[in-house]
Every structure is written in C-alpha cells, then in structure tokens.
C-alpha positions as CSV (number, residue, x, y, z in Angstrom):
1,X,3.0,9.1,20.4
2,X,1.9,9.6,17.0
3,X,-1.8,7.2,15.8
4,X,-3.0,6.9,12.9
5,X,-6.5,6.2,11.8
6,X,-7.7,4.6,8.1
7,X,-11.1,4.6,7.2
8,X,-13.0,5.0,4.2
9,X,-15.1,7.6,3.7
10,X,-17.8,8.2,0.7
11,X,-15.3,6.0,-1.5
12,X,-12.2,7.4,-0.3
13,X,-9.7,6.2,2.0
14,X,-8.8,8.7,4.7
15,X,-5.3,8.8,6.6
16,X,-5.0,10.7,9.8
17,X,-2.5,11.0,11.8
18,X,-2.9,12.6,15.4
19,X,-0.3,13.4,18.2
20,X,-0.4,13.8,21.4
21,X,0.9,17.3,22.9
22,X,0.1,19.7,25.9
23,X,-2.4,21.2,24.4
24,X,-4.4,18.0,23.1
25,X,-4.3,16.0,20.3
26,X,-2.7,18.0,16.9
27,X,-3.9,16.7,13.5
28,X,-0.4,16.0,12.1
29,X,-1.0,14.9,8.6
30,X,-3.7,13.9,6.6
31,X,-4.3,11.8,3.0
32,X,-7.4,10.9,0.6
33,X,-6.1,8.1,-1.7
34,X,-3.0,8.7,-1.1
35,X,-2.8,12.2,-1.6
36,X,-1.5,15.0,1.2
37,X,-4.1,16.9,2.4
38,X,-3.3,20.6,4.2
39,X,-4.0,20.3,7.9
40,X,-1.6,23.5,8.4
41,X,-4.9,25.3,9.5
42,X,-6.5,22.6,11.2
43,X,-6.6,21.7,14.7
44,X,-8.8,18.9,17.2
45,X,-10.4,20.5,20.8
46,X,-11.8,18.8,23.2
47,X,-15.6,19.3,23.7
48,X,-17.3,19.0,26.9
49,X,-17.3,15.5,28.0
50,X,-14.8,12.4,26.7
51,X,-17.2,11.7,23.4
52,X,-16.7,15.0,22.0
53,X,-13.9,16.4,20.6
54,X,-14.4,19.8,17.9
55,X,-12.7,19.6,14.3
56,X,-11.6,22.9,13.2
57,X,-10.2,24.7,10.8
58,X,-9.8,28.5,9.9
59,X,-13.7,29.6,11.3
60,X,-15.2,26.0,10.6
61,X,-16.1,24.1,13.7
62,X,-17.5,20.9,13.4
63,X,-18.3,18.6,16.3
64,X,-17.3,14.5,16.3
65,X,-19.0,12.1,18.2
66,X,-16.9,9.0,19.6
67,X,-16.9,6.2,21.2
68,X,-14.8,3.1,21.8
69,X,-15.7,-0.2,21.0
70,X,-12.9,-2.7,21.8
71,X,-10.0,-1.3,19.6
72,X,-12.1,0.3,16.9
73,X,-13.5,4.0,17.5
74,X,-17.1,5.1,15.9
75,X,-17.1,8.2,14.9
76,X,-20.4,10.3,14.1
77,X,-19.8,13.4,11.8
78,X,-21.8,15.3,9.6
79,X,-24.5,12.6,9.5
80,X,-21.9,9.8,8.8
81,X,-20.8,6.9,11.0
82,X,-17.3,5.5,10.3
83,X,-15.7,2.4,12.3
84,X,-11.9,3.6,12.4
85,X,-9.4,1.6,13.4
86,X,-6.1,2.3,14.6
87,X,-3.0,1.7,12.3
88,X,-0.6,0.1,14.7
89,X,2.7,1.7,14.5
90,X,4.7,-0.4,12.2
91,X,1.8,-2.4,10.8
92,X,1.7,-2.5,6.9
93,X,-1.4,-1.0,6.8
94,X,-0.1,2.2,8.5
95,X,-0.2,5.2,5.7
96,X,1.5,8.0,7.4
97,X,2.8,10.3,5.2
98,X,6.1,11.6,5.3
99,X,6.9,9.5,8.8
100,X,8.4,6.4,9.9
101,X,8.0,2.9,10.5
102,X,7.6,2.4,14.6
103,X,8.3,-0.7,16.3
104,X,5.1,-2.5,17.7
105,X,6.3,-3.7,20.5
106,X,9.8,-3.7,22.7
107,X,11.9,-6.1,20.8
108,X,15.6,-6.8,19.6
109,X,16.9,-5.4,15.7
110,X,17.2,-8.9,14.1
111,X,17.9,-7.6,10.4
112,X,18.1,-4.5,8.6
113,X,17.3,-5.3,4.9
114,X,17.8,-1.4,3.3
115,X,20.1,1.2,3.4
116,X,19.7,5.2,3.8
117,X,18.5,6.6,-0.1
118,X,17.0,3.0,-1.1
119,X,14.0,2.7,-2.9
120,X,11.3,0.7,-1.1
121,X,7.6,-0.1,-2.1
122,X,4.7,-0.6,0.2
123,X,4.8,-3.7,1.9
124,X,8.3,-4.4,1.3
125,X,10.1,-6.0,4.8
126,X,12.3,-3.7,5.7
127,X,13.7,-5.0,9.1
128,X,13.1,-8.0,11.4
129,X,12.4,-7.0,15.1
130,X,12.4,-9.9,17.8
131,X,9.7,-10.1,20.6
132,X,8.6,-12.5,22.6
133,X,10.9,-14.8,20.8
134,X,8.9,-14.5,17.6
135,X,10.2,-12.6,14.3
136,X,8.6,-9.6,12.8
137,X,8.8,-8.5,9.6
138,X,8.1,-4.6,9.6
139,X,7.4,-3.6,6.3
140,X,7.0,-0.6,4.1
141,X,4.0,1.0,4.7
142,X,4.2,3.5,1.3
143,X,6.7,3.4,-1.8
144,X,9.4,5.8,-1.5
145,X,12.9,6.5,-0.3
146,X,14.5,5.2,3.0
147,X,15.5,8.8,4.1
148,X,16.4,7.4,8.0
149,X,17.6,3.9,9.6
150,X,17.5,4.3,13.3
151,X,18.8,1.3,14.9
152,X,21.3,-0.7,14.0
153,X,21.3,-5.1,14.0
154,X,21.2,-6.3,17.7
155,X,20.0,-2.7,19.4
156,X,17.0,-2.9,21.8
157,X,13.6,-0.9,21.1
158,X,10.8,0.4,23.0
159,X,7.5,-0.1,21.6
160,X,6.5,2.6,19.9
161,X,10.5,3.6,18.9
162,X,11.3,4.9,15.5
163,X,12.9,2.6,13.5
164,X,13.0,3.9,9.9
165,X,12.0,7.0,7.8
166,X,10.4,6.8,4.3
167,X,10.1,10.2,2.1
168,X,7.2,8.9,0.0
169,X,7.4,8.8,-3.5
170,X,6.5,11.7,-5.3
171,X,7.5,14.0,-2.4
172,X,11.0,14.9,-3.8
C-alpha cells in the first residue's frame, strides 16, 4: 500500500510517497511545491531498531529519527523536527504525483462524476463512495487529466482500492 506524507519543510511543502515491498519501504515519488523531485537514486533502509530508518541516495546516507505519536510521525533530520502526517488515501489533501485517488475505506460506487481524458482541478468531487451508510465525496487531489476510472457505479471497494488515475497537469 502506497502512504503519503505532507509536511512543510523550511517554507516548502514536501510530498512523499512510500511503498511497501520485500525489501522495505521504496521512496516512490517525491514533490516541493508541487514540483517532481528525482527519487530514481534514492532509497529508505532500515537502521537498527524501529526509530531508525537511513535516507539514501547515490553515496549520501543520512539517518531519520521517528516516532509515532497517535497518527502523526515526528521526524528528526538534519537538526530539524517535522510533525508529518499521513495523507489518507483518497483524502483531498493527498498530493501524489502521477497516482490515483484510493478509496478510504470499503464502501459501495455511488456516482462517478468524470470520464477517461476529463480535466479535473484539485479538489474537484470526482466520485461518491458509500460507507457505513454515509456519502463520500472523493475529490481531486491535483489538477490534471483523468487518465483511469476503475470502478464502475454500484461496484464494491476495498479500502485502500484504486478508484481513479489523474496525469497531473503539466506532465503531458
């Protein structure tokens, strides 16, 4: 599963996105202010006990700090502590470049308000999931194109299912 953290970071806002894999956690993408940052070169270890992980990339090693506080992480690195809190998947506030829009929770395809090659802006309502008998809008979480609709009205989701693709604008 694929989590993304925001934080801002000497006035910048920082978009990471991690995924699981065998081998750890892989830094997947990365943005400041919007803007894709290379992580082709970049990898996260684990260091020697659960609070430490290693950020490298090419012969650069730098060790992070971490602990969990509820549902925020604190993060110590290079003399700075950051309070990072995880983008839920499908939350508006998710910036994941070049991904999806993931359902929240397991729920029912109420509404499907785009089409494959529409133009969306950020926090746009794309589709309506039921759960828990409530509605939920998920929205856009950058402007771009809807490159993928996954699930048609009435299917059933898992949490964490991929419900729709957005090419961000500007990556055409």
């Amino acid at each position: 599963m694929r989590e993304t953290f925001i934080d801002d970071i000497d006035e910048s806002r920082w978009a990471l996105a991690l995924m699981r894999s065998g081998a750890g956690l892989v830094l997947s993408s990365a943005s400041r202010d919007g803007e894709s940052v290379d992580v082709s070169q970049s990898s996260v270890e684990p260091g020697d006990d659960s609070g430490t992980l290693w950020l490298v990339q090419g012969d650069d090693r730098r060790q992070a700090r971490l602990a969990k506080v509820g549902d925020d992480w604190w993060v110590h690195l290079d003399g700075h502590v950051s309070c990072i809190r995880v983008a839920e998947p499908g939350a508006t506030r998710a910036v994941t470049a070049g991904a999806g829009l993931a359902a929240p929770m397991p729920g029912k395809v109420l509404a499907v308000m785009c089409a494959v090659g529409d133009a969306v802006e950020a926090g746009q309502a794309l589709m309506v999931l039921e759960a828990m008998k409530m509605e939920n809008r998920i929205c856009a979480a950058v402007s771009g194109r809807v490159s993928a609709i996954c699930h048609d009205v009435g299917a059933q989701v898992d949490q964490g299912a991929l419900l729709i693709e957005i090419e961000p604008a500007g990556d055409d």
